[in-house]
C-alpha positions in Angstrom: 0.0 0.0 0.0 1.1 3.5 -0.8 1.6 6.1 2.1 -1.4 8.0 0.5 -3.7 5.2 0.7 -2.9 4.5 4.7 -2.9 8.1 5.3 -6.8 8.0 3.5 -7.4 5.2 5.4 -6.2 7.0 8.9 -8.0 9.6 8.0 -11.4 7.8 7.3 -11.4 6.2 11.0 -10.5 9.5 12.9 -9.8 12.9 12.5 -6.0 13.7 13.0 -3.0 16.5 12.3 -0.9 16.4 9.8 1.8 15.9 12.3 0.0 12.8 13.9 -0.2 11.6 10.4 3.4 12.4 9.4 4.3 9.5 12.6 1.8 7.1 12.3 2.8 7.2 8.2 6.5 7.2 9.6 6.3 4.3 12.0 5.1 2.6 8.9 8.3 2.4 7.3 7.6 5.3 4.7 10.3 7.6 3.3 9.7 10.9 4.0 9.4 12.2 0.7 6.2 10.1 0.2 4.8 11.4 3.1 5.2 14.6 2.6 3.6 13.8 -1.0 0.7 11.9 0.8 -0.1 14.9 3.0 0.3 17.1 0.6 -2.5 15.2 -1.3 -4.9 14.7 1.9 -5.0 18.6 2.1 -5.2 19.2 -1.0 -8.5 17.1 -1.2 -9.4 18.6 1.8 -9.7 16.0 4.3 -6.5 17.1 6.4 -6.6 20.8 7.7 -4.9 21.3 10.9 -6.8 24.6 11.9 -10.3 23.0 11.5 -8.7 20.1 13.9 -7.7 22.7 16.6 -10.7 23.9 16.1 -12.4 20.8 16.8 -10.4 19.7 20.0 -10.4 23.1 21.4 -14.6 22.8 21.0 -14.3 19.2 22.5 -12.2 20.1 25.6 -13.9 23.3 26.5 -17.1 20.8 26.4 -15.6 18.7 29.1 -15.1 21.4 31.6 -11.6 23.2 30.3 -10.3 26.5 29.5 -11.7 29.8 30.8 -15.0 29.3 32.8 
């Protein structure tokens, strides 16, 4: 399997940063140029964006009770 294909895959079962992606893609075994490739792709397509996700996980914590009351 290519790095894009795992990095879709990833993707599909949760929502993550490109940097989370970059090390689960690394752990794999893939060179780095093809990661940096597969990103690239992801957010290009639009299903990696790193501001939405801090978006999202500052919502999600400030649900749970954190951050300024």
């Amino acid at each position: 399997m290519t790095a894009k294909l795992i990095a879709l895959k990833l993707l599909s079962i949760k929502s993550r940063s490109s940097g989370e992606l970059r090390k689960k893609l690394a752990l794999r075994g893939f060179p780095l140029e093809e990661i940096d490739q597969a990103i690239d792709e992801c957010q290009r397509l639009g299903y990696l964006d790193d501001a939405e996700e801090a978006k999202r996980r500052a919502a999600a914590l400030q649900a749970r009770g954190y951050g300024p009351h």
